[in-house]
C-alpha positions, 0 to 999 in steps of 0.5 A, a space after each residue: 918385554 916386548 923382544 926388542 934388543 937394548 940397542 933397538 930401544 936406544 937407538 928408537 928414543 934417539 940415543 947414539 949408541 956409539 957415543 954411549 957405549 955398547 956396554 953402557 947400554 947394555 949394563 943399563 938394560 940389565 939394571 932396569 931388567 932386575 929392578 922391574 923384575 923386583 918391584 914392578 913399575 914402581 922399581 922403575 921409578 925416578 925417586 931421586 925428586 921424591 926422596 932425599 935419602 934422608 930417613 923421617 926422625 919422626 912417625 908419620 900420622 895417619 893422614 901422612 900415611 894413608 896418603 902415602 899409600 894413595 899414591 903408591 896405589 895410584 903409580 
């Protein structure tokens, strides 16, 4: 968002572009480009600690609820 290329922002966090892969990097850049532009900072998120992918085979309570919305309000 701020102009810099996806090679740059690679490169400044110590990747090595070569090892990765143009196309990599570029493919990554694009993914995170449409999640952000789908969900905000919230599609950027890293789920993979705090979901299983497992859906709940019950209803949530209230308190679950409520605090569930607390820290989706809170990221």
């Amino acid at each position: 968002m701020a102009g810099k290329t996806p090679r740059q922002i690679f490169s400044e966090y110590g990747f090595d572009i070569e090892v990765l892969g143009m196309k990599r990097v570029e493919q990554a850049s694009s993914c995170w480009r449409k999640a952000y532009d789908q969900n905000g900072l919230i599609g950027l998120t890293d789920t993979r600690k705090t979901s299983s992918g497992r859906p709940l085979q019950r209803e949530l309570t209230m308190t679950e609820m409520v605090e569930r919305q607390a820290a989706r309000i809170e990221l």
